[in-house]
N, C-alpha and C positions, 0 to 999 in steps of 0.2 A: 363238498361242504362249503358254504359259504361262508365269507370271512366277516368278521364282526361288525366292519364298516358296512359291507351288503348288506347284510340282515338289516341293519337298520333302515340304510338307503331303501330301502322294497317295504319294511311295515311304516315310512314317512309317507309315502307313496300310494300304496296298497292297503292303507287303516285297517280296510276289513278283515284282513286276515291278524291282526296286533288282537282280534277279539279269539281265537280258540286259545283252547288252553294249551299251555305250557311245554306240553307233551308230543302234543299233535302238531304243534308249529316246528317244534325241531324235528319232528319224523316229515312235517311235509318241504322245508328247506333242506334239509340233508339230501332229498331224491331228485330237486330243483338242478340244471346246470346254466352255467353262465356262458352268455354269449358274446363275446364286442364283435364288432359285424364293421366295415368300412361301409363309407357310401356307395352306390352301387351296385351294392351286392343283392342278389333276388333270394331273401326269403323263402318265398315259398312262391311255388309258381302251380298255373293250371292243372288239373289233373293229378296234380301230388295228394300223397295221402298226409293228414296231420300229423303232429310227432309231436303236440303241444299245445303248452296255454302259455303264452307271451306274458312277459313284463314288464315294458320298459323303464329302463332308468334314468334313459340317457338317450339324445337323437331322434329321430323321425323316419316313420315308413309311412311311402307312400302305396296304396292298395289302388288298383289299375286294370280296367277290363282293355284287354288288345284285341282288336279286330282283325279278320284275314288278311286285308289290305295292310297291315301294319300299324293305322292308326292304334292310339290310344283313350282312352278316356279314367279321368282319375275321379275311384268313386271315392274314394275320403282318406284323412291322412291319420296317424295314430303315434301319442306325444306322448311320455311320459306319464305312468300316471292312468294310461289309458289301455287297454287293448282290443284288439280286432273280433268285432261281430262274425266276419268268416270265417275267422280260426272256431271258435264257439258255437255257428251253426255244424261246419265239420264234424266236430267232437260232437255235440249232442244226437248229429243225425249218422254219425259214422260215414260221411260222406267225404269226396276228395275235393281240393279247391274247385272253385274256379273264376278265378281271378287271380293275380300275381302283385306279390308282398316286394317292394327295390325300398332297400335303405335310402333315404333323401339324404340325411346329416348321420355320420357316424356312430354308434350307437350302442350301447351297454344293456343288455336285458337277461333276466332270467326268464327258465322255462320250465314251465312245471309240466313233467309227465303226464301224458294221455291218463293212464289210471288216478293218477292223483288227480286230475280235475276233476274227474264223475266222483270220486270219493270224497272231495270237497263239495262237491255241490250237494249229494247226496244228503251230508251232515250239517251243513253250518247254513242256517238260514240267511245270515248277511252276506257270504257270498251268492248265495244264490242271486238275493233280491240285487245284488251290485251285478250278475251276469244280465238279470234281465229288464235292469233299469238301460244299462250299453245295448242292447238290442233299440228299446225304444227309441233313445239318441240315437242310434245310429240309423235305426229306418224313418226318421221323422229326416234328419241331413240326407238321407235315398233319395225321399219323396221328393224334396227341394231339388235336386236334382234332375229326377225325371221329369217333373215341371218344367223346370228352365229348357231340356234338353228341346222336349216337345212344344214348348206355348213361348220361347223367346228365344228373337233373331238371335246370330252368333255375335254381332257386333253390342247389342246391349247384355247380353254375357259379360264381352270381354268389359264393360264398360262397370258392370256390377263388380268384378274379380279387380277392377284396378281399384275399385273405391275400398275394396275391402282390405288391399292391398297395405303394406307401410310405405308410405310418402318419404322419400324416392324410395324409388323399387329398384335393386339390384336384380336383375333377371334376363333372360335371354327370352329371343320372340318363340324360341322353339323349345321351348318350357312352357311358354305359357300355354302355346298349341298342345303342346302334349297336357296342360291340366285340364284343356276347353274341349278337347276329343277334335280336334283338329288339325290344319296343316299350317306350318312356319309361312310360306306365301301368303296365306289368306289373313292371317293373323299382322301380319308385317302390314300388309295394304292397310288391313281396317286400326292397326296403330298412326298411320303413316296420315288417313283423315279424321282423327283425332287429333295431330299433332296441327294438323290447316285449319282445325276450327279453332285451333290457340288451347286446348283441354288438355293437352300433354306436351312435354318436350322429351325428344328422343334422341340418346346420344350410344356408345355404344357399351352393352348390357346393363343398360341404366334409362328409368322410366322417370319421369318425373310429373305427379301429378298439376296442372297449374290450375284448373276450374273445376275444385272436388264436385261443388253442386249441380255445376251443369251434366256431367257426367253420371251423378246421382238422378236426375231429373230424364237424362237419357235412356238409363236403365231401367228407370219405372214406366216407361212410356207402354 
């Protein structure tokens, strides 16, 4: 059962559900269980079968296709407030990941049971339209992605990701490689000629942007 402060924390959150009645929000939070998770921790990984509909309340997951090689690529991140299009294709298709869910920032969520989501969706139109509004969002942020992947070099990537970035950037090169589907060597170089064109200065796990526009100017090219 969740404690009084949760319940709130999740219908501040999650609105759409503050709309069933009365009845049904405590039979669907009393089956809900709570998760604090540390950074780090994998979620849900490839090939597992679901066990849920996420909530977060609290912290960030990062959701990450890994290749044979080990590389990584990070298909999108999930804040508070928000939850995961692959947990929701899963459930809807009965299907198992495949992609893997790492805590970024430490993290508080609830989870609502496999049954209670199809029973939610089934009944309450606003969650529905809120499950399939996060599908559009999230394969419109795919698209962009498979874009860049395909149609833009690595180094105006990395040049888009720095503008996007907050100024200075606390970060390490082998974060970034792992959010660009890359390797900390290649990323480190194409930081290192950016840093000779005078567009960043690089100190250690600290980016600092100095020429946002040129950078912006590079990345649209």
């Amino acid at each position: 059962m969740l404690t009084p402060d949760l319940r709130t924390r999740v219908l501040q959150l999650y609105p759409t559900l503050a709309e069933l009645p009365a009845a049904e929000l405590d039979a669907l939070l009393a089956a809900a269980m709570v998760m604090p998770l540390v950074a780090g921790t994998v979620v849900f990984d490839e090939n597992q079968p679901c066990q849920g509909f996420p909530m977060l309340l609290s912290g960030s997951i990062r959701v990450i296709k890994t290749a044979p090689n080990g590389r990584e690529l990070q298909l999108y991140r999930i804040a508070p407030g928000e939850s995961c299009i692959l947990t929701s294709s899963c459930l809807l298709g009965h299907t198992r990941y495949q992609a893997r869910g790492i805590v970024e920032q430490s993290l508080e969520m609830v989870v609502l049971p496999a049954p209670s989501f199809h029973a939610l969706l089934a009944k309450n139109d606003a969650f529905r339209n809120y499950v399939f509004h996060l599908f559009s969002d999230r394969l419109t942020d795919l698209m962009q992605l498979v874009s860049a992947v395909a149609f833009q070099k690595l180094d105006q990537r990395l040049a888009a990701l720095l503008v996007a970035k907050p100024n200075p950037l606390h970060t390490t090169h082998q974060a970034l490689a792992d959010e660009l589907g890359s390797a900390r060597e290649i990323v480190s170089r194409l930081l290192k000629g950016f840093a000779d064109q005078g567009w960043v200065m690089l100190s250690r796990e600290l980016i600092e942007v100095t020429d946002k526009s040129a950078l912006q100017h590079f990345a649209e090219l």
